[in-house]
C-alpha positions in Angstrom: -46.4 -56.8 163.7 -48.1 -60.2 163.3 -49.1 -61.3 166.6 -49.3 -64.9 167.3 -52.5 -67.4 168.7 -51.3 -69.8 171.1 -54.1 -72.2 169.5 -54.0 -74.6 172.4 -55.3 -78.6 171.3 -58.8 -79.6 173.3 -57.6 -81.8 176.5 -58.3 -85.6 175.8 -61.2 -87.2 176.9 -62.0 -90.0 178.9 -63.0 -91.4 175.3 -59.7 -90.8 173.8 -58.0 -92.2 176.5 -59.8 -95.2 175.5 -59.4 -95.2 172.5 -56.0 -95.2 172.8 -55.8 -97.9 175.0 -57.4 -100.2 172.9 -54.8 -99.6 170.3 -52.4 -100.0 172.6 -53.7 -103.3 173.4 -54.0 -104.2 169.2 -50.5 -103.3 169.3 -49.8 -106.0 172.6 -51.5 -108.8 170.8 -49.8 -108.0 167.5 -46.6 -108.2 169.2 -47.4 -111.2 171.5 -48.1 -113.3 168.2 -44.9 -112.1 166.2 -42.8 -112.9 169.1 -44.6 -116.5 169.4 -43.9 -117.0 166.0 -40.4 -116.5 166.2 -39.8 -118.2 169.3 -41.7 -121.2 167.3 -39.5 -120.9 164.5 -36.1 -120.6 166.2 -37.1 -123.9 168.3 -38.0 -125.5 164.8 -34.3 -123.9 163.9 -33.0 -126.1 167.3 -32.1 -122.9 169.0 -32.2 -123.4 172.9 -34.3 -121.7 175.1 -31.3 -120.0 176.7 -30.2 -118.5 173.1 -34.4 -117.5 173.3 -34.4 -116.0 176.2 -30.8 -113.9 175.9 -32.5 -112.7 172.3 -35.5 -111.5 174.5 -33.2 -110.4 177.5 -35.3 -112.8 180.0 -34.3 -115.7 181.9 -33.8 -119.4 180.7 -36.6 -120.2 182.7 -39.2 -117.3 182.3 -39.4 -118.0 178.1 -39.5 -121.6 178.8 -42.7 -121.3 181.3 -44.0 -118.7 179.1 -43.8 -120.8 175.6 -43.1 -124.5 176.6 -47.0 -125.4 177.2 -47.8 -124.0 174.1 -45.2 -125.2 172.0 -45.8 -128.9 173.2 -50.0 -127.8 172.5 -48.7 -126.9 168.6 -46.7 -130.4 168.0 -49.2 -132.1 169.6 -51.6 -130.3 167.0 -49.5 -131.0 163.7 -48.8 -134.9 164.7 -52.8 -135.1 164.2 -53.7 -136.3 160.9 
């Protein structure tokens, strides 16, 4: 009979734990540009906010706060020659 090791993994660390979180926070900014992106593209595209926000399941007015200032900052960047 072949008797099995419960071969159990090492806890995490503290270090791991940070670790992870800093690839968890890579992943936040990755995600926060991709969506800005889009949300910059679909405006170019003359989608409204409201179609914006039901595609991100916010409110009209939480995607407008959250990308007007910088979407006025971006054509306010390209008009420059």
């Amino acid at each position: 009979m072949i008797s099995t090791v419960n071969a159990r993994e090492p806890e995490p660390t503290g270090a791991d734990h940070l670790k992870a979180l800093r690839g968890v926070a890579d992943a936040r900014r990755q995600l926060d540009e991709r969506e800005y992106f889009h949300v910059m593209q679909a405006r170019a595209a003359r989608v409204s906010w409201e179609g914006i926000a039901a595609a991100l399941g916010v409110s009209r007015q939480a995607v407008h706060r959250r990308f007007r200032g910088r979407a006025a900052g971006d054509a306010a960047l390209s008009r420059k020659p």
